[in-house]
C-alpha positions in Angstrom: -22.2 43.8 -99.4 -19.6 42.3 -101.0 -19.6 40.7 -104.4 -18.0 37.5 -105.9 -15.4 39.6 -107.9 -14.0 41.6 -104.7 -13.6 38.4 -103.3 -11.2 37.6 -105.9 -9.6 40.4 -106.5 -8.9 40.3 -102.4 -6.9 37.2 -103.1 -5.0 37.7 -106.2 -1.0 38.4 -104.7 0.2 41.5 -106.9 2.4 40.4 -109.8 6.0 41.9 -108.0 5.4 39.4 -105.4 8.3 36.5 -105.5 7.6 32.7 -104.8 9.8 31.8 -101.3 11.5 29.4 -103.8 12.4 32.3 -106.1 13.2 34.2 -102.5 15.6 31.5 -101.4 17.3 30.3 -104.9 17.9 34.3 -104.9 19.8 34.7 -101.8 21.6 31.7 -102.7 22.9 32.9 -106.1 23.9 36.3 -103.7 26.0 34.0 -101.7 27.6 32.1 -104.2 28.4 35.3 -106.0 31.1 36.4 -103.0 32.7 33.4 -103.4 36.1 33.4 -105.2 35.7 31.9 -108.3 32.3 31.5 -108.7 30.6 34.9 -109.0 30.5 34.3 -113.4 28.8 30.5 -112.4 26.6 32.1 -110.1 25.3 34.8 -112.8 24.4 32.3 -115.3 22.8 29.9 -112.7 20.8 32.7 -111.6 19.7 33.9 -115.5 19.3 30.3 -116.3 17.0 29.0 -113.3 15.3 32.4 -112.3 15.5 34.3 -115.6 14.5 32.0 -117.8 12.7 29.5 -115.6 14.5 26.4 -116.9 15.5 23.7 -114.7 16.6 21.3 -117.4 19.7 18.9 -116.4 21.3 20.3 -119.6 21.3 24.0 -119.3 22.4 24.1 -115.8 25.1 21.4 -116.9 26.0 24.6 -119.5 25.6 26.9 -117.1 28.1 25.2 -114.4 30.9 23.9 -117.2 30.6 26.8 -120.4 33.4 24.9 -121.7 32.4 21.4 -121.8 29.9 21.8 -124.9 
């Protein structure tokens, strides 16, 4: 017999596994890094938006112009 708390252990994903959003945002930061001239706006899009989870207009304005601010 199984009990309530296998159950949920059964459906927990492990903690390594990545949203598809994190997946696809990702390989598009990959891409965008091969790109001539934009492998720098690529890294700090990526530690921005993945790293730090922030989807604020004004960091990734930052991010994309470092010498606007």
């Amino acid at each position: 017999m199984s009990t309530t708390a296998d159950k949920d252990e059964a459906i927990k994903p492990p903690a390594n596994v990545k949203s598809v959003a994190a997946n696809i945002l990702d390989e598009f930061f990959a891409a965008l890094e091969k790109e001539e001239g934009l492998g720098e706006v690529a890294q700090r899009l990526r530690k921005v938006v993945l790293e730090d989870g922030i989807f604020a207009e004004p960091a990734v304005r930052v991010a994309l112009f470092p010498d606007a601010s």
